[in-house]
Backbone as a chain_set.jsonl record, in Angstrom:
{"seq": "XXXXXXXXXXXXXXXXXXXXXXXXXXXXXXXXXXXXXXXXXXXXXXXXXXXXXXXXXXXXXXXXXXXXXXXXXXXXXXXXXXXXXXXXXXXXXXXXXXXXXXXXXXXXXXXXX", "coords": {"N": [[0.826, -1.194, 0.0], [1.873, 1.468, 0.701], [3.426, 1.914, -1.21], [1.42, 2.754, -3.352], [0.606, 4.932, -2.229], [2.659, 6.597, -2.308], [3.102, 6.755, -5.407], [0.642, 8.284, -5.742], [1.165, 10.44, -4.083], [3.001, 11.339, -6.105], [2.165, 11.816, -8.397], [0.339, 13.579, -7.697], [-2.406, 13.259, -6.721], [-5.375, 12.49, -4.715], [-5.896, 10.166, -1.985], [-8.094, 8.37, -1.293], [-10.095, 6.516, 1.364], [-11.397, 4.485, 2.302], [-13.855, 4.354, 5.376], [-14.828, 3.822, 8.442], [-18.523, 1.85, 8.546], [-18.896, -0.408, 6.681], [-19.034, -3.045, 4.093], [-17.844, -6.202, 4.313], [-16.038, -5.503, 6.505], [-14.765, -7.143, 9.834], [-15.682, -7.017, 12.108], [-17.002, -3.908, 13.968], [-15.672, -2.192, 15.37], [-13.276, -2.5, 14.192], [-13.707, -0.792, 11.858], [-12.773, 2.007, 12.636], [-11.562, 4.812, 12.102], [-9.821, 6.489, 13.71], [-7.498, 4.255, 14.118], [-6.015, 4.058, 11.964], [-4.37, 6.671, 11.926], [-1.407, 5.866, 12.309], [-0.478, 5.432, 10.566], [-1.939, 7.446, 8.392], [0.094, 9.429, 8.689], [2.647, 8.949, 8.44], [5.673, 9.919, 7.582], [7.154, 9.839, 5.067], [4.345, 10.148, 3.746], [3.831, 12.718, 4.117], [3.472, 14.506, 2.41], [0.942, 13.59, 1.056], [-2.382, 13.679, 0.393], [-4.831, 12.685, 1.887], [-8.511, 11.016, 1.865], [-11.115, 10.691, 3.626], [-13.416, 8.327, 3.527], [-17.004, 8.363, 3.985], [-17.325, 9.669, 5.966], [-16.41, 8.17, 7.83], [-18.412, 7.035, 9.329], [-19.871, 4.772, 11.906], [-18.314, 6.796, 13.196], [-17.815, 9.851, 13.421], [-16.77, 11.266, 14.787], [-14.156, 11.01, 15.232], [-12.988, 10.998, 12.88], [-13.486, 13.625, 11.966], [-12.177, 14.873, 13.891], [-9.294, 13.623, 13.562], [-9.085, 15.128, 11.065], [-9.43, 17.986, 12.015], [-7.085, 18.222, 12.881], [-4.611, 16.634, 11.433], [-2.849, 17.97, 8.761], [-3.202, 16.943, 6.398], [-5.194, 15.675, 6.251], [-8.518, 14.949, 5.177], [-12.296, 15.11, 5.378], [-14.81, 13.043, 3.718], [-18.437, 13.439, 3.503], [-19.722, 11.227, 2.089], [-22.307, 9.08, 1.247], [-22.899, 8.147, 4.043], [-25.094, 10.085, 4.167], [-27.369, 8.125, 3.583], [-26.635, 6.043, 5.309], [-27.4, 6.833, 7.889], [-29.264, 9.858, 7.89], [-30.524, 11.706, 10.225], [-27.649, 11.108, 11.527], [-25.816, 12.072, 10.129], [-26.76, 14.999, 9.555], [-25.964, 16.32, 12.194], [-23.255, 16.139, 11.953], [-22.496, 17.011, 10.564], [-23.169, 19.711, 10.871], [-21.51, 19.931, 13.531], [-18.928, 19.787, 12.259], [-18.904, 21.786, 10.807], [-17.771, 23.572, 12.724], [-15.695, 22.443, 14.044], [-13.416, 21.586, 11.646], [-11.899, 23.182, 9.349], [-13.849, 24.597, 6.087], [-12.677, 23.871, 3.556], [-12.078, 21.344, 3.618], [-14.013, 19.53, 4.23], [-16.309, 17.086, 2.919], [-19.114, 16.793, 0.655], [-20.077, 14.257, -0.905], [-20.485, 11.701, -3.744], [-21.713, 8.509, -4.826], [-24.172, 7.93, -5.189], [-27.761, 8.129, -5.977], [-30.292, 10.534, -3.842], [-32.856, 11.235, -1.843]], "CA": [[0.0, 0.0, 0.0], [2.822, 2.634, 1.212], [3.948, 2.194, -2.775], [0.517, 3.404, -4.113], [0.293, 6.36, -1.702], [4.14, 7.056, -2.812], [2.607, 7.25, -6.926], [-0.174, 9.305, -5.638], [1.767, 11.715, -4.327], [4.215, 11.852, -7.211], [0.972, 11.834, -9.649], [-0.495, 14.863, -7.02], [-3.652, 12.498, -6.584], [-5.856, 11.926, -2.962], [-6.107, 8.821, -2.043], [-9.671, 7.89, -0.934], [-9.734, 5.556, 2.031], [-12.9, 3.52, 3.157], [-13.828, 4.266, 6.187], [-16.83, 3.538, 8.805], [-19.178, 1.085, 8.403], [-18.609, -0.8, 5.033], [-19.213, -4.526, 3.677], [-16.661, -7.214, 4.381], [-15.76, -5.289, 8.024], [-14.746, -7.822, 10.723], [-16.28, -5.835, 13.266], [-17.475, -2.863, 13.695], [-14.673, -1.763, 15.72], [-12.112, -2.658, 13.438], [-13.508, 0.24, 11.254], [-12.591, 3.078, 13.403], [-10.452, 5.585, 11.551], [-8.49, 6.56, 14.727], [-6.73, 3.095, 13.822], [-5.133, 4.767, 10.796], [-3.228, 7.802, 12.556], [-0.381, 6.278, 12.454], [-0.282, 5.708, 8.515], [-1.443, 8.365, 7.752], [1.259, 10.599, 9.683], [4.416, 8.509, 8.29], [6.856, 10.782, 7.715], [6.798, 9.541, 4.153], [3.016, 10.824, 3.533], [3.29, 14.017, 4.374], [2.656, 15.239, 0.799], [-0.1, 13.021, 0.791], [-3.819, 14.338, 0.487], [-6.176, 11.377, 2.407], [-9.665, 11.568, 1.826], [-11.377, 9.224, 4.422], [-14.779, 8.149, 2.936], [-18.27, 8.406, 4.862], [-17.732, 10.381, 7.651], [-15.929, 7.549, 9.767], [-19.673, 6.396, 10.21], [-20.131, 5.502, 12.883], [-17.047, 7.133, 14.246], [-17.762, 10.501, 12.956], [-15.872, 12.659, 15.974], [-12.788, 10.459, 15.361], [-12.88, 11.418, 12.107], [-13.255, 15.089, 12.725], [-10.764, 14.646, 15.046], [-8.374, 13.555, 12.088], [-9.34, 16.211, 9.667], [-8.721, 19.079, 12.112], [-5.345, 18.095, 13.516], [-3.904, 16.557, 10.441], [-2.62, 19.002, 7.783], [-3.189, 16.187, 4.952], [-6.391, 15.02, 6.072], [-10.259, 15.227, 3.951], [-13.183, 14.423, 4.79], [-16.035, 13.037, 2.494], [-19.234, 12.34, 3.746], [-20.298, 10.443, 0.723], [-23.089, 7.724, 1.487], [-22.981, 8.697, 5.072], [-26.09, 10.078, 4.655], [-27.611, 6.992, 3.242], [-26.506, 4.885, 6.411], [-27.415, 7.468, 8.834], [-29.198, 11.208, 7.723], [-29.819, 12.495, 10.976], [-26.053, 11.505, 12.16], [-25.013, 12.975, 9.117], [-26.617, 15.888, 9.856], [-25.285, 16.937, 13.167], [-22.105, 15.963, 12.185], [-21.827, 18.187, 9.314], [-23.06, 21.136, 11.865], [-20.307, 20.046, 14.224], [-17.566, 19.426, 11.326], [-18.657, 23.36, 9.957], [-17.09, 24.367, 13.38], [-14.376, 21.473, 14.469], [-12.931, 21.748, 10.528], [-12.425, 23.986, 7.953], [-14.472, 24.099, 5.201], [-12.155, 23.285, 2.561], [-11.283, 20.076, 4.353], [-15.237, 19.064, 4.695], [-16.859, 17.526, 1.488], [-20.346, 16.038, 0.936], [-20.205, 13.922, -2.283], [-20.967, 10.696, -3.557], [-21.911, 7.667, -5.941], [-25.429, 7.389, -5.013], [-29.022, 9.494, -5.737], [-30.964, 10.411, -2.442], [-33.679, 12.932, -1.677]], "C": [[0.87, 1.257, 0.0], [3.329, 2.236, -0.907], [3.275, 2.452, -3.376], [0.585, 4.668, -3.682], [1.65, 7.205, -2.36], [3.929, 7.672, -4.497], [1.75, 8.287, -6.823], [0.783, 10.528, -5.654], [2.17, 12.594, -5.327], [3.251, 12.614, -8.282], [0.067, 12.955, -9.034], [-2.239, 14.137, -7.0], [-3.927, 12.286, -5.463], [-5.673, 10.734, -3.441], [-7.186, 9.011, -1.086], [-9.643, 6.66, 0.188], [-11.471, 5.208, 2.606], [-13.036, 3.495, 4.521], [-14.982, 4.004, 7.019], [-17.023, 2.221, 8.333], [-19.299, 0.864, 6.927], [-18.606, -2.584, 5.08], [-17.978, -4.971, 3.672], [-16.129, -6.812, 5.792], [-15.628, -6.642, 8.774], [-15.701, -7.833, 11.67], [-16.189, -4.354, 13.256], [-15.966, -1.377, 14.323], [-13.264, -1.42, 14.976], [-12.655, -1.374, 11.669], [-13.598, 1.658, 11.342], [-11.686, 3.749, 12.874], [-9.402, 6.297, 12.223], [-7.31, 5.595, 14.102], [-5.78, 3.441, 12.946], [-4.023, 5.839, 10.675], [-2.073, 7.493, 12.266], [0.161, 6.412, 10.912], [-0.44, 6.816, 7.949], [-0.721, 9.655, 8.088], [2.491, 10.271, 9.473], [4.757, 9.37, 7.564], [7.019, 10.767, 5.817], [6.166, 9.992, 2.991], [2.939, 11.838, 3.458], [2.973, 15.064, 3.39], [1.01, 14.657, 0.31], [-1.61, 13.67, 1.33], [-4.999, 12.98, 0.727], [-7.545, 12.171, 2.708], [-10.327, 10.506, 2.777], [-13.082, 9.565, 4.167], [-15.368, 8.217, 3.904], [-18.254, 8.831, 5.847], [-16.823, 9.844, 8.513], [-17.275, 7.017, 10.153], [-19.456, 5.115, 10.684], [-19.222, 6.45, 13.904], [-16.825, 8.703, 13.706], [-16.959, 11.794, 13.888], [-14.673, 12.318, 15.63], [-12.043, 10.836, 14.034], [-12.73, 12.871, 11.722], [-11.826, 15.222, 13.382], [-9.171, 14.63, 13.819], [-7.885, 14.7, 11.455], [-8.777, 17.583, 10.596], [-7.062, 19.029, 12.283], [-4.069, 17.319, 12.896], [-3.864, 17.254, 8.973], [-3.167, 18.234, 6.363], [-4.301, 15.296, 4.972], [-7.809, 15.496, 6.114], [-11.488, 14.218, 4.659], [-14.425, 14.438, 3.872], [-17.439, 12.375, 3.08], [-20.223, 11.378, 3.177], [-20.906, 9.53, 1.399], [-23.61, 8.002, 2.647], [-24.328, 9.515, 5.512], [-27.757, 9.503, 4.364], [-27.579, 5.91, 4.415], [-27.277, 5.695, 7.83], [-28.122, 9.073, 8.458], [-29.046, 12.076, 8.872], [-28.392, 12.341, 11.798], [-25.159, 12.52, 11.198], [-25.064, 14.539, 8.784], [-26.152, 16.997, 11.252], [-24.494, 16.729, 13.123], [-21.561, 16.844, 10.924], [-21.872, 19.605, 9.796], [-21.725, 20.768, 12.552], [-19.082, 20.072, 13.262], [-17.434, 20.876, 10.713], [-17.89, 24.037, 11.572], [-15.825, 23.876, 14.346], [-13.492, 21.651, 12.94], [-12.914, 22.559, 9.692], [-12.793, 23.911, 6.77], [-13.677, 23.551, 4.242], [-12.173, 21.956, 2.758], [-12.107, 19.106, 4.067], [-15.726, 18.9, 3.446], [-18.091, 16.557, 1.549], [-20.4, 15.339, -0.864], [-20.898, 12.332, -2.227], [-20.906, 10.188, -4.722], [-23.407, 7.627, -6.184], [-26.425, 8.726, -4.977], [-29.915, 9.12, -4.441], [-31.6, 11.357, -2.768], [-33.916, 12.641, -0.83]], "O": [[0.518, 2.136, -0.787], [3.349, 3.341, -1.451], [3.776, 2.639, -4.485], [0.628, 5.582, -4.505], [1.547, 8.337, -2.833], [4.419, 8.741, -4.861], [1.871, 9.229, -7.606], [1.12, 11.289, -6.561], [1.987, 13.793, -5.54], [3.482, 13.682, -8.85], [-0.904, 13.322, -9.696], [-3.166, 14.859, -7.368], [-2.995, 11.857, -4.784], [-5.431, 10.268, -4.554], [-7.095, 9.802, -0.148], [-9.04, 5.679, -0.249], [-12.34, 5.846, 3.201], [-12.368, 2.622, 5.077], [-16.09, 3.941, 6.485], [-16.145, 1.511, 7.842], [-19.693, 1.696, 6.109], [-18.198, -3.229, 6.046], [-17.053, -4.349, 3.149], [-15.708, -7.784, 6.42], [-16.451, -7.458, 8.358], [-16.459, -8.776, 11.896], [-15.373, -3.716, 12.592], [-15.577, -0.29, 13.895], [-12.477, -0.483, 15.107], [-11.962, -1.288, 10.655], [-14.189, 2.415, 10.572], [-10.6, 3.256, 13.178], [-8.359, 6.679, 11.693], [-6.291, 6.105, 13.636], [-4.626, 3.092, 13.195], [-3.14, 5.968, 9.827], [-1.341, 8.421, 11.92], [0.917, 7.202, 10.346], [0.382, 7.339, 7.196], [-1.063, 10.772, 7.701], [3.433, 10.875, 9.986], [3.941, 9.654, 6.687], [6.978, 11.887, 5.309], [6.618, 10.214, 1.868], [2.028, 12.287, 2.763], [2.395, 16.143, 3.525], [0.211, 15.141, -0.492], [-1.84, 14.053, 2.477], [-5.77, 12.496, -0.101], [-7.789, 13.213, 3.315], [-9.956, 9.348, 2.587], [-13.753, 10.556, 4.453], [-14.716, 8.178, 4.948], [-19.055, 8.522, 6.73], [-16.381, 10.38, 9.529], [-17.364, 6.533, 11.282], [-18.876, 4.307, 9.958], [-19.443, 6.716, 15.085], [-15.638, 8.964, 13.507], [-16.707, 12.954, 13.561], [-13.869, 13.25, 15.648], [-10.821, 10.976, 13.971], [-11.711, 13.194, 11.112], [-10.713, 15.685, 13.13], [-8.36, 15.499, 13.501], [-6.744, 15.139, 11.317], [-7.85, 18.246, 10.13], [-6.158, 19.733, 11.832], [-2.947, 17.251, 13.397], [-4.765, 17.08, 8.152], [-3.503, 18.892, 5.378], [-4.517, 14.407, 4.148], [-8.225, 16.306, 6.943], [-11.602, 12.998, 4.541], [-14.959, 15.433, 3.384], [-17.627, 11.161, 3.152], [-21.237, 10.896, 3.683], [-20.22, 8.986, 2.264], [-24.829, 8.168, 2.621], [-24.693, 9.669, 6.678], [-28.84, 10.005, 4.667], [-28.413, 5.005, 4.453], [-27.674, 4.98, 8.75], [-27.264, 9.863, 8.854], [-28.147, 12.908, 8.991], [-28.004, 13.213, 12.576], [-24.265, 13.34, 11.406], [-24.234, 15.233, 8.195], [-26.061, 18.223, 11.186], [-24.014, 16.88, 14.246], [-20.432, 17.171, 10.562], [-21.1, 20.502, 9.459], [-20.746, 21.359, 12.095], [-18.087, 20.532, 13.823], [-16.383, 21.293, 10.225], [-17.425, 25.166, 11.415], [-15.169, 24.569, 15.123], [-12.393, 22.03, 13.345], [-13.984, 22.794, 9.131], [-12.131, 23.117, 6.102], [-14.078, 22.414, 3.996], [-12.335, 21.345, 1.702], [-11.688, 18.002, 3.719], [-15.796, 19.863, 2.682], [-18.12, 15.636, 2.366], [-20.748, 16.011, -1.835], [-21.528, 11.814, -1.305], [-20.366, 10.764, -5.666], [-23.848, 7.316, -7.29], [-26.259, 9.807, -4.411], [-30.216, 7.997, -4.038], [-31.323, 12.204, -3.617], [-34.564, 13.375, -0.084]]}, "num_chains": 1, "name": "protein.A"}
């Protein structure tokens, strides 16, 4: 993996990371985006632009958490409000004043109303 993020860079490309609640998970635990800190903080990375998919649902503070206090980290809350709307909406109020907007993105694959 550390040799894709290494092309990204070079190629000025995010890398998109799956995060939260997602198919094939072990447990639910085991998709906590805390877990990832230390990857994405190697010394290495630090050109690197990580986008961490869905919020972190359900782990959407930890994710926050991330995004403000790492210079090279995005989030997206793509789907996120598909699994969850109202988490997704108090976490996009709290993320407009834990993150800065640039940082904060609401996209996706999927149509919702």
């Amino acid at each position: 993996m550390g040799e894709a993020v290494l092309a990204a860079i070079e190629l000025g490309l995010p890398i998109q990371i799956h995060t939260g609640l997602r198919e094939g998970a072990i447990g639910i635990i085991d998709t906590n985006p805390a877990y990832i800190k230390s990857f994405l903080t190697r010394k290495e990375f630090s050109n690197a632009r990580f986008i961490l998919l869905h919020g972190g649902f359900p782990y959407m503070g930890e994710t926050a958490f991330l995004a403000r206090n790492l210079p090279n980290v995005y989030i997206d809350f793509c789907w996120s409000q598909i699994l969850s709307y109202h988490a997704t909406k108090e976490w996009l109020a709290k993320s407009n004043q834990m993150v800065p907007a640039n940082k904060v993105m609401v996209g996706g694959d999927v149509f919702s109303v």
